[in-house]
SERO-4910 file (N, C-alpha, C, O; in steps of 0.05 Angstrom, whole numbers):
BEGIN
 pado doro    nc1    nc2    nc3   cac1   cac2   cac3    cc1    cc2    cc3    oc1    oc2    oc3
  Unk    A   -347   -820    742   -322   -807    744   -306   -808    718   -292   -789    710
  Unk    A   -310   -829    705   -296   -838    672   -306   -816    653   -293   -803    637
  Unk    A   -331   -814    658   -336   -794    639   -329   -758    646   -327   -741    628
  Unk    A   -325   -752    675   -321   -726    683   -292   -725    669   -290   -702    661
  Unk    A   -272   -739    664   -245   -739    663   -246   -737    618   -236   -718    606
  Unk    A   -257   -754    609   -266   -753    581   -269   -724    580   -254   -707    570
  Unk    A   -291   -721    590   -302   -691    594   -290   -662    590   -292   -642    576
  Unk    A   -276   -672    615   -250   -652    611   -219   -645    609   -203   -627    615
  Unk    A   -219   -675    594   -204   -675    568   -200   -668    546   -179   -662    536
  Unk    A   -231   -666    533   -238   -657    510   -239   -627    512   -230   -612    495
  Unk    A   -253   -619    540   -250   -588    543   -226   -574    553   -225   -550    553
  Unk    A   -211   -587    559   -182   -574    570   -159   -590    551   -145   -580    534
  Unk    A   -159   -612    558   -142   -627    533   -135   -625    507   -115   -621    495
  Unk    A   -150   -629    503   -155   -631    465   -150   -597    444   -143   -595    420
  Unk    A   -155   -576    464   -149   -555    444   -119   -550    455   -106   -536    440
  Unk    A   -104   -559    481    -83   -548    485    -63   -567    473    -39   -565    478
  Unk    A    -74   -586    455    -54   -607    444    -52   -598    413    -36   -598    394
  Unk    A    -82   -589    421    -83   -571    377    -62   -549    370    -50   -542    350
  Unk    A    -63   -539    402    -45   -514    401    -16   -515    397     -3   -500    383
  Unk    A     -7   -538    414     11   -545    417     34   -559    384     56   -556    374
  Unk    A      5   -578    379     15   -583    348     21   -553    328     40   -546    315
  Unk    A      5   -546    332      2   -523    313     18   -502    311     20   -489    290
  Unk    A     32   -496    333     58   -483    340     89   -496    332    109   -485    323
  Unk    A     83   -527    338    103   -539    331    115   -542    299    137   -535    289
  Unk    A     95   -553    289     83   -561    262     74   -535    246     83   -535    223
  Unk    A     60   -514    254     46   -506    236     68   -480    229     86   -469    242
  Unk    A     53   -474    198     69   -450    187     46   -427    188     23   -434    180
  Unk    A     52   -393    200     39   -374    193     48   -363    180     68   -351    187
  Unk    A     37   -362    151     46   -346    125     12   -341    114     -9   -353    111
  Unk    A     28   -302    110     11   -292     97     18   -289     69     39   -299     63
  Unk    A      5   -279     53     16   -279     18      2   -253     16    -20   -248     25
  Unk    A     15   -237      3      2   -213     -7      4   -217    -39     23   -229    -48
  Unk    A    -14   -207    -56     -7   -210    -95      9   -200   -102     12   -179    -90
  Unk    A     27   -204   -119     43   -191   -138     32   -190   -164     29   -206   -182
  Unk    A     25   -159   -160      0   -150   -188     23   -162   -212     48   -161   -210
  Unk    A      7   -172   -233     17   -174   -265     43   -191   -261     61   -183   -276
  Unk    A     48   -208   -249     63   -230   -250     62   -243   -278     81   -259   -279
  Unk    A     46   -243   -305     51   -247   -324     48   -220   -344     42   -220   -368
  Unk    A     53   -200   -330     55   -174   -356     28   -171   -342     17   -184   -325
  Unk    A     20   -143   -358      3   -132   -370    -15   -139   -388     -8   -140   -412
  Unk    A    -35   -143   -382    -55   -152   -403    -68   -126   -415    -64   -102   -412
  Unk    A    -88   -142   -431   -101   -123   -447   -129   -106   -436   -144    -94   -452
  Unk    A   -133   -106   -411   -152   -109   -402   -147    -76   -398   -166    -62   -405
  Unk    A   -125    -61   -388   -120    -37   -381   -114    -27   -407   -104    -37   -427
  Unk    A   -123     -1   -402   -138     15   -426   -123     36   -441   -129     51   -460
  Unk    A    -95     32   -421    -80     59   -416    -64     49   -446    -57     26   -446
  Unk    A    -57     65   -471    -38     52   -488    -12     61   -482      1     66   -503
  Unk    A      1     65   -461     34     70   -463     42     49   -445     67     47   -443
  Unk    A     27     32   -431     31     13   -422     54    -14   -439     53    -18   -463
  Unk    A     67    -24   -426     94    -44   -438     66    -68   -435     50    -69   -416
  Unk    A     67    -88   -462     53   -114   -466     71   -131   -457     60   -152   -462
  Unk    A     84   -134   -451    104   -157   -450     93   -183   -437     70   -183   -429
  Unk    A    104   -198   -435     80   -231   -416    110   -235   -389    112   -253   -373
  Unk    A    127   -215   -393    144   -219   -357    130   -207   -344    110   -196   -354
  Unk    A    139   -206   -313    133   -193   -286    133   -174   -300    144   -173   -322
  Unk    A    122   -159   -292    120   -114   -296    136   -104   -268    130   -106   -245
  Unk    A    152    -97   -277    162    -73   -254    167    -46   -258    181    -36   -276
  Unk    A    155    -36   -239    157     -5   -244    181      9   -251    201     11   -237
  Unk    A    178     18   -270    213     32   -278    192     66   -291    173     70   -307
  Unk    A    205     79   -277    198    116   -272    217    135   -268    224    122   -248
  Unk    A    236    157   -269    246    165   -264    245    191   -231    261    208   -223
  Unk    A    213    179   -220    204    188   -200    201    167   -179    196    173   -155
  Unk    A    202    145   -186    204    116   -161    230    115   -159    244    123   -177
  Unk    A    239    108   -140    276     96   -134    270     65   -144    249     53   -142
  Unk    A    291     59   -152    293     28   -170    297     14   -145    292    -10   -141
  Unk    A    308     33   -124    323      5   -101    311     14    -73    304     37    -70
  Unk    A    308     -2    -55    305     14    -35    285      2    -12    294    -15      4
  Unk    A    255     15    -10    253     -4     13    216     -4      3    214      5    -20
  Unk    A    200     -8     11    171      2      8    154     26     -2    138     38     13
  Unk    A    157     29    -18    141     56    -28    108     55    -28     94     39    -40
  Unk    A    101     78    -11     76     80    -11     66    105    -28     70    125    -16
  Unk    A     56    109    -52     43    129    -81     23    129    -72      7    111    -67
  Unk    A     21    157    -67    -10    174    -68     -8    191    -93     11    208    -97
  Unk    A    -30    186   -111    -41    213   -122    -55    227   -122    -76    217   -113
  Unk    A    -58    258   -129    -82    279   -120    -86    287   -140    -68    286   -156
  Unk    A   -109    297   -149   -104    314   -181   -128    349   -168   -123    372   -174
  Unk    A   -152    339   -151   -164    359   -144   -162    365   -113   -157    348    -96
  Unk    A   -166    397   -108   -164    390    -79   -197    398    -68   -215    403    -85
  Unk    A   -200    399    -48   -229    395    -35   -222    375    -15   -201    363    -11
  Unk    A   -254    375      3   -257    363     25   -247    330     28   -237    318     47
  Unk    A   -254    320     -1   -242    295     -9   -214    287     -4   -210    265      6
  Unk    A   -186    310    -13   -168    301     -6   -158    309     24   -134    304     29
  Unk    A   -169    317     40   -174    334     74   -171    292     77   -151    278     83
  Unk    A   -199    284     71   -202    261     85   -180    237     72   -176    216     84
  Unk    A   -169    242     49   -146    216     40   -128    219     55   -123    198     67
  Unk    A   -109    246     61    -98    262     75    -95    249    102    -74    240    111
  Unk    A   -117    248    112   -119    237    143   -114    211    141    -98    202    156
  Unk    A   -125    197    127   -122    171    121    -90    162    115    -81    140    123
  Unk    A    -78    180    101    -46    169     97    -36    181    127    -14    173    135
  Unk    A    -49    196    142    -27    206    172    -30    179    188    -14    175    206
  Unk    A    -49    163    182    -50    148    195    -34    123    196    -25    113    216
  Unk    A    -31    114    169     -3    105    155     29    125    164     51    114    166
  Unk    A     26    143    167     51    152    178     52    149    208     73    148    221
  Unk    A     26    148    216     34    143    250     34    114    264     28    107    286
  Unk    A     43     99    241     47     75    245     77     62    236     90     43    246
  Unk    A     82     79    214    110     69    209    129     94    208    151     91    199
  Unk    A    122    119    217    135    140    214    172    133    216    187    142    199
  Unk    A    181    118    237    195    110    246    220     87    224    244     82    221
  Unk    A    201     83    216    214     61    190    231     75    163    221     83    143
  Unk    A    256     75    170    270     91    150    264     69    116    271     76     94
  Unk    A    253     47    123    258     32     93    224     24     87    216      1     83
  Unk    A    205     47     86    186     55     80    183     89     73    188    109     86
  Unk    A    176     85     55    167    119     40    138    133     33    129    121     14
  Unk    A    128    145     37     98    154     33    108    173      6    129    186      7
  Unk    A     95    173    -13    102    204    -32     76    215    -40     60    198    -50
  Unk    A     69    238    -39     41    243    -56     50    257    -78     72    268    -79
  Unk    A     33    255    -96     41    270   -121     18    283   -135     -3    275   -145
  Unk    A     31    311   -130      7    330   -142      7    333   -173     26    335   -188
  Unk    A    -22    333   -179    -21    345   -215    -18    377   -213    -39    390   -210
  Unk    A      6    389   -216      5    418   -218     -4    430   -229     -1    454   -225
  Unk    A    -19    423   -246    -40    428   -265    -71    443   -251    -85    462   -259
  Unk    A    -73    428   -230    -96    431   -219    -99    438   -188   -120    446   -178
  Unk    A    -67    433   -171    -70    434   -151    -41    436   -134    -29    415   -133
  Unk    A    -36    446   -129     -6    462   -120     -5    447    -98    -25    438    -87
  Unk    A     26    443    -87     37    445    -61     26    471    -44     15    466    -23
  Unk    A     28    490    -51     22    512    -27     -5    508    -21    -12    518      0
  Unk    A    -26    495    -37    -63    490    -36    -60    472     -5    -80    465      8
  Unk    A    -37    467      3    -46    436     23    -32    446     37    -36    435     59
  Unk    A    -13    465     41     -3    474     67    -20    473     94    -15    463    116
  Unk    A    -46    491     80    -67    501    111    -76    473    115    -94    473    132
  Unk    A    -70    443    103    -79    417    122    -53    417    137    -53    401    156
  Unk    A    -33    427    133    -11    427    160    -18    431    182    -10    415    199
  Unk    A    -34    453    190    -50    448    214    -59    433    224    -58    431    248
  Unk    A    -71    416    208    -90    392    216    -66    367    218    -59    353    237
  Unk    A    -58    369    193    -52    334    183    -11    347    184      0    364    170
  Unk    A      0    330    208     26    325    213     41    320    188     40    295    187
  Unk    A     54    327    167     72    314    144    100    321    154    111    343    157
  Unk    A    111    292    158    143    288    165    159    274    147    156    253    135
  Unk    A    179    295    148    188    303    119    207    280    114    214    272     92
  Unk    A    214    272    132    241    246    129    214    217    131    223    197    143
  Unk    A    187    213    122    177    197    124    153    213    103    145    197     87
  Unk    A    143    234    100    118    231     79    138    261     55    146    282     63
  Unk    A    139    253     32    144    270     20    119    275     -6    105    259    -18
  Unk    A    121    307     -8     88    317    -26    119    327    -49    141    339    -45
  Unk    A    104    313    -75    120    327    -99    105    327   -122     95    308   -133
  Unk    A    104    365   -133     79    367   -152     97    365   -181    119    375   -186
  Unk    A     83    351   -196     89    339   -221     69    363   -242     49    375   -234
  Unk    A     80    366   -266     64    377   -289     49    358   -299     62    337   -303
  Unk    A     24    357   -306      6    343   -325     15    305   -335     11    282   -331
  Unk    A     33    328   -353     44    300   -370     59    280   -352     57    256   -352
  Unk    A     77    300   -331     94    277   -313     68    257   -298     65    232   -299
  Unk    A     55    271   -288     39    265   -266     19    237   -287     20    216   -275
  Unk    A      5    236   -309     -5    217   -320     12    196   -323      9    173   -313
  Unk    A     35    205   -338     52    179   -341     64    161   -327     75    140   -334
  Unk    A     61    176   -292     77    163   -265     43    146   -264     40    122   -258
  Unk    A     29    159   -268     -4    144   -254     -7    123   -276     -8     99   -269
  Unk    A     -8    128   -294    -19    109   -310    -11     95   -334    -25     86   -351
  Unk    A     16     96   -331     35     79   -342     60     73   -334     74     58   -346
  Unk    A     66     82   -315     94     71   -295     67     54   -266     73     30   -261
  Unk    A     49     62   -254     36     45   -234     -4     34   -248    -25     29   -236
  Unk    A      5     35   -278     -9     16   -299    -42     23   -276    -54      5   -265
  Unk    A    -48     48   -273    -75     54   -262    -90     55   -289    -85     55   -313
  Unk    A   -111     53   -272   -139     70   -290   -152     95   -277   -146    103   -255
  Unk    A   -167    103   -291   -185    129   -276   -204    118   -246   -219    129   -230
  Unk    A   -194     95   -251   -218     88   -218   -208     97   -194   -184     98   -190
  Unk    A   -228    106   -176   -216    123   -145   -195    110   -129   -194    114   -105
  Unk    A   -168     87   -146   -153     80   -128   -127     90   -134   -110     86   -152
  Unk    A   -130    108   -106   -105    137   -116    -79    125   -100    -60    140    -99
  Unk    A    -78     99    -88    -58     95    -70    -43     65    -78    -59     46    -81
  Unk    A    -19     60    -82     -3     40    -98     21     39    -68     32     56    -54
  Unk    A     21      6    -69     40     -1    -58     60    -15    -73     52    -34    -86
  Unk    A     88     -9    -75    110    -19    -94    126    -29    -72    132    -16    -52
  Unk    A    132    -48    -76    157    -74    -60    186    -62    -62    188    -41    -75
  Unk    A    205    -71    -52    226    -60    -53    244    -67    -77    266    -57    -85
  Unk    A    224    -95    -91    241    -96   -125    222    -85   -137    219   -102   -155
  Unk    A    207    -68   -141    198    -42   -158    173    -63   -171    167    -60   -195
  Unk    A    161    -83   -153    132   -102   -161    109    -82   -148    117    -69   -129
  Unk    A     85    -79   -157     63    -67   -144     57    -92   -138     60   -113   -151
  Unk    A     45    -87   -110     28   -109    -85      3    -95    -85    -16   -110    -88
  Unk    A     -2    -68    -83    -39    -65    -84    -37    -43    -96    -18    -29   -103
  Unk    A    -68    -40    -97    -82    -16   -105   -104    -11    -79   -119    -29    -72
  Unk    A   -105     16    -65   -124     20    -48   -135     45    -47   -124     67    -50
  Unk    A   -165     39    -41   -188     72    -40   -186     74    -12   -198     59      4
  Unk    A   -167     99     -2   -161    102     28   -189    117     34   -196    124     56
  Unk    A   -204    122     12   -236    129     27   -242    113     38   -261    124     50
  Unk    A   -243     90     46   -255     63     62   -234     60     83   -210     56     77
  Unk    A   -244     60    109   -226     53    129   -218     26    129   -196     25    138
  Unk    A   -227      7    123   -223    -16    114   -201    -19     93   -184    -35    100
  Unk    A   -196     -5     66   -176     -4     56   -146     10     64   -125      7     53
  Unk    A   -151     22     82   -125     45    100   -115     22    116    -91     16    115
  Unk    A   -129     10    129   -132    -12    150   -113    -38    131    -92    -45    142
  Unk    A   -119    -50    109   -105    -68     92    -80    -57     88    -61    -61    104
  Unk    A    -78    -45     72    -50    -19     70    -34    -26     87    -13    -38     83
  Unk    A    -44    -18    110    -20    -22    147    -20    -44    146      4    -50    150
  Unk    A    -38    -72    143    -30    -96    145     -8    -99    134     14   -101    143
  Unk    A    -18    -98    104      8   -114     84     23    -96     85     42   -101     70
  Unk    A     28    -71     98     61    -65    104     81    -77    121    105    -80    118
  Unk    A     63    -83    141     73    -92    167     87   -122    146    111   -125    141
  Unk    A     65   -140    139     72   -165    132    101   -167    117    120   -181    125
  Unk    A     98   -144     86    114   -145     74    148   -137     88    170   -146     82
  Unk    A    139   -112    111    167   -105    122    180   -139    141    204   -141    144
  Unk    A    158   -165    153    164   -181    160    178   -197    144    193   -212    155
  Unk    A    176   -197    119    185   -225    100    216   -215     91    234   -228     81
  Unk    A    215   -192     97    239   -179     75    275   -196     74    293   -187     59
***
């Protein structure tokens, strides 16, 4: 009988006391990065980039300095490719559409690819205007917002998340459902800590 009671102690007991500590006691904290917390290194290739060894914060005349979560998409070609990024950010809007202190923006290279080119995904793909805004940039604007105000490179990560003090937290290839999927995490997290 001593041991039936041990028994099911250990199986009923023992995790509802872990739980119990762990609730009491324990802290759930997530941490998301704050890219370039010592500057900009040399590692990015882009030369209009600021060297400095402080935090980097985005300063653009196309980001708001103040405000709440900015979510940066860039496009430069259109094709079947941006159909599927496209879907991938609606999905991000149908999760925080609602959230006035979150912003989606895409930014077209007008160079290569117009606002009116993406209308006919209006059919398809919902854009709500007080939650995803599309704004086409000329060439030069459009490089200098990519790759020296959100310190990119040419690699396929067309999507930047900026904090509400103008810090980048990620870089993500919304080609991977798995990265669309992170995105919505650390929004959620970051809109928790605020």
């Amino acid at each position: 009988m001593r041991k039936k009671v041990i028994f099911l102690f250990l199986l009923i007991g023992l995790p509802a006391v872990i739980f119990v500590f762990l609730k009491i006691f324990g802290r759930n904290e997530f941490t998301i990065p704050v890219y370039y917390e010592q500057g900009l290194t040399d590692s990015l290739s882009t030369p209009c980039l600021d060297r400095s060894t402080v935090q980097y914060i985005v300063q653009n005349p196309n980001v708001a300095t103040t405000g709440g979560l900015k979510v940066i998409h860039f496009e430069r070609l259109d094709g079947p490719v941006l159909k599927t990024r496209l879907e991938a950010l609606e999905r991000v809007q149908d999760v925080f559409y609602e959230e006035s202190d979150i912003q989606l923006t895409t930014y077209l290279n007008g160079s290569s690819i117009r606002s009116s080119d993406i209308t006919d995904y209006d059919k398809r793909i919902q854009f709500l205007d007080q939650f995803w805004k599309v704004n086409e940039l000329d060439s030069a604007n459009w490089a200098g917002l990519k790759y020296c105000a959100m310190a990119m490179s040419n690699l396929d990560n067309r999507v930047v998340l900026v904090d509400q003090e103008n810090k980048i937290r990620g870089y993500y290839n919304i080609l991977e459902r798995e990265e669309t999927d992170r995105l919505i995490l650390e929004l959620r997290i970051l809109k928790s800590i605020k």
